[in-house]
C-alpha positions in Angstrom: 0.0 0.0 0.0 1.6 3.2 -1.1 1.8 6.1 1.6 -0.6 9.0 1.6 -1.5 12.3 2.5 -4.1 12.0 5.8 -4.1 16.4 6.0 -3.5 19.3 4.2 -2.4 22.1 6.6 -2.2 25.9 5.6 -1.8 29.3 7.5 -1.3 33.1 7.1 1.8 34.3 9.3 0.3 35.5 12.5 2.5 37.9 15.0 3.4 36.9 18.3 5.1 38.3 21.3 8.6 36.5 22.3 10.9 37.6 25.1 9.3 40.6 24.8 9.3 41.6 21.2 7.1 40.8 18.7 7.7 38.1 15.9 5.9 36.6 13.0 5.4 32.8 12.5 3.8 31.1 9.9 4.1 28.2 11.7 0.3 28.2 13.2 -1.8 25.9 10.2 -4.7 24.6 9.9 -6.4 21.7 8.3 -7.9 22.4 5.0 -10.5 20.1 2.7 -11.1 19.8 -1.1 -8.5 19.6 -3.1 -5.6 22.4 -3.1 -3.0 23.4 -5.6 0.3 22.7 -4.9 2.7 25.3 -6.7 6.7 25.9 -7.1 7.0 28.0 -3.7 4.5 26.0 -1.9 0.5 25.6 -1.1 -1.8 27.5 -2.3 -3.9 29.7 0.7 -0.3 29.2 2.9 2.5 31.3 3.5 6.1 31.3 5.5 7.1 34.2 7.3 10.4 34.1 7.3 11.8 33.0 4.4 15.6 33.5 5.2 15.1 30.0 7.1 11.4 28.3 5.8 9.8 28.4 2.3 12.0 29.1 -1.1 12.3 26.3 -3.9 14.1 23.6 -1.5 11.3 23.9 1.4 8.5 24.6 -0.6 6.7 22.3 1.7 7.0 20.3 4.8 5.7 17.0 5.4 5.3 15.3 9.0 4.9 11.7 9.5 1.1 11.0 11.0 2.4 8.3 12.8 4.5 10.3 15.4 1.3 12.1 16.9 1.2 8.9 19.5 4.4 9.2 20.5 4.0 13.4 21.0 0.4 12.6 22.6 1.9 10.3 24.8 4.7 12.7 25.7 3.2 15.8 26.0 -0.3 14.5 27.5 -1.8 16.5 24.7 -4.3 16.3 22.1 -2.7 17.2 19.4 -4.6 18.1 16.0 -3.0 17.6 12.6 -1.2 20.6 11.4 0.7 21.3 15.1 4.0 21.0 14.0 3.4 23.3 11.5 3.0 21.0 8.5 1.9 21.5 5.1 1.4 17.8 4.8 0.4 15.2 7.3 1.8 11.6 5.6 1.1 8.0 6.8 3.6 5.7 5.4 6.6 7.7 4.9 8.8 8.2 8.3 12.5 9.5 8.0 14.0 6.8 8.2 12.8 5.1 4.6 13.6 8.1 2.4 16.3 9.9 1.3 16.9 13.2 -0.3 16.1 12.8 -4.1 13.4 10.8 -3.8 10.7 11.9 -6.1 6.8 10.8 -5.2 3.7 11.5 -7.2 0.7 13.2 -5.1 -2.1 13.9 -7.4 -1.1 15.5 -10.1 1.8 16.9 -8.5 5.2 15.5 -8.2 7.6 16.2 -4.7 11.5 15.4 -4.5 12.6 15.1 -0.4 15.0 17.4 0.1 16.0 17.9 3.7 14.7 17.0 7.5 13.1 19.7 9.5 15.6 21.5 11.8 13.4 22.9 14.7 13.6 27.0 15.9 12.6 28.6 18.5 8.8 29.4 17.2 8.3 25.1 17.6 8.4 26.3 21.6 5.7 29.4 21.0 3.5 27.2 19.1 4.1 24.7 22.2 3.8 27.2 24.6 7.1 25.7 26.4 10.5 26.6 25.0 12.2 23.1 26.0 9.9 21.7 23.2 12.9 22.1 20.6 15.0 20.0 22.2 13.0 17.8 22.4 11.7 17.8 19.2 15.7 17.4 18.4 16.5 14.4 20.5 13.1 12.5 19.6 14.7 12.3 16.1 11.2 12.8 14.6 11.7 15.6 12.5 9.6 15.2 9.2 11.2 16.3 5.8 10.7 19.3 3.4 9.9 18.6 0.1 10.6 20.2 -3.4 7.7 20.7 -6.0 8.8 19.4 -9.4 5.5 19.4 -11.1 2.8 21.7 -10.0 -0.4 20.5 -9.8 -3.4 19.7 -7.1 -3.8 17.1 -4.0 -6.2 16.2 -1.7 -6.5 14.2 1.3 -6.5 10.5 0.8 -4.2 11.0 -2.0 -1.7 8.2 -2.7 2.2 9.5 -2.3 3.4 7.3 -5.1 7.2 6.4 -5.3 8.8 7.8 -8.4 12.1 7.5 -8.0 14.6 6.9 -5.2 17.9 8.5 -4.5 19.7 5.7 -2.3 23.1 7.0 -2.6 21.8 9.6 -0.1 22.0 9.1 3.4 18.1 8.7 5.1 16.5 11.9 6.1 17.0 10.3 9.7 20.9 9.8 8.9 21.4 13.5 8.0 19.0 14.5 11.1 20.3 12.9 13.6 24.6 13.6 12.8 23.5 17.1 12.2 21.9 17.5 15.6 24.7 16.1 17.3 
């Protein structure tokens, strides 16, 4: 059974107070419904705000794995809603440590190429409400990948994320996470 896409996740950058000044985060999204187009720099109805560190080409969107909710429910003693960790893309089927930069899937009529994990900053611990949330978003090693946009086109939940191609002279997402944390 190929993986899939169990929620589409957008937001507008909203500004929030941090250490007494005031930031903006695009990392507060929401799940959506119906099908949405997925374009070069990223979902359509979403935006990054700060694009020095999220969005461009390479992180056009960002995918976490729907399987590491339990763990973070069990963790945090939350209910945690899709979207929390500021995803585009909540997947079933495709965890860090299966794919590798370079690999190319097919989601509706769009096509996405891994590119990198997810490096955590400090707006994970707003979002969280508790600063100590990005280490230990870093040490839990669950990090989720950003993903490239090869082909535009449009996805919806329930779509399949069909394997393309595979790049297994890369090191696994997890690989490159986990010696870069260290």
């Amino acid at each position: 059974m190929d993986p899939s896409i169990v929620s589409i996740n957008v937001g507008q950058p909203k500004t929030v107070k941090y250490r007494d000044r005031i930031v903006e985060t695009g990392i507060f999204k929401t799940p959506v419904t119906g099908s949405i187009r997925v374009k070069t720099l990223g979902l359509e109805g979403d935006c990054q705000a700060d694009l020095t560190v999220h969005g461009g080409p390479a992180k056009a969107v960002y995918a976490y794995p729907s399987e590491h909710y339990e763990y973070w429910k069990e963790q945090l003693s939350l209910n945690l809603p899709y979207g929390m960790f500021g995803e585009n893309l909540t997947t079933q089927g495709l965890i860090e440590s299966l794919v590798h930069p370079g690999d190319r899937y097919r989601a509706g009529s769009a096509e996405l190429i891994i590119t990198q994990p997810r490096f955590p900053c400090y707006k994970l611990g707003i979002k969280f409400g508790m600063m100590e949330m990005v280490k230990r978003f870093q040490e839990s090693g669950r990090s989720g990948f950003y993903l490239a946009v090869a082909k535009e086109g449009e996805i919806e939940i329930g779509d399949s994320l069909t394997l393309i191609s595979r790049d297994v002279h890369n090191p696994t997402v997890a690989e490159i996470f986990m010696s870069d944390s260290n």
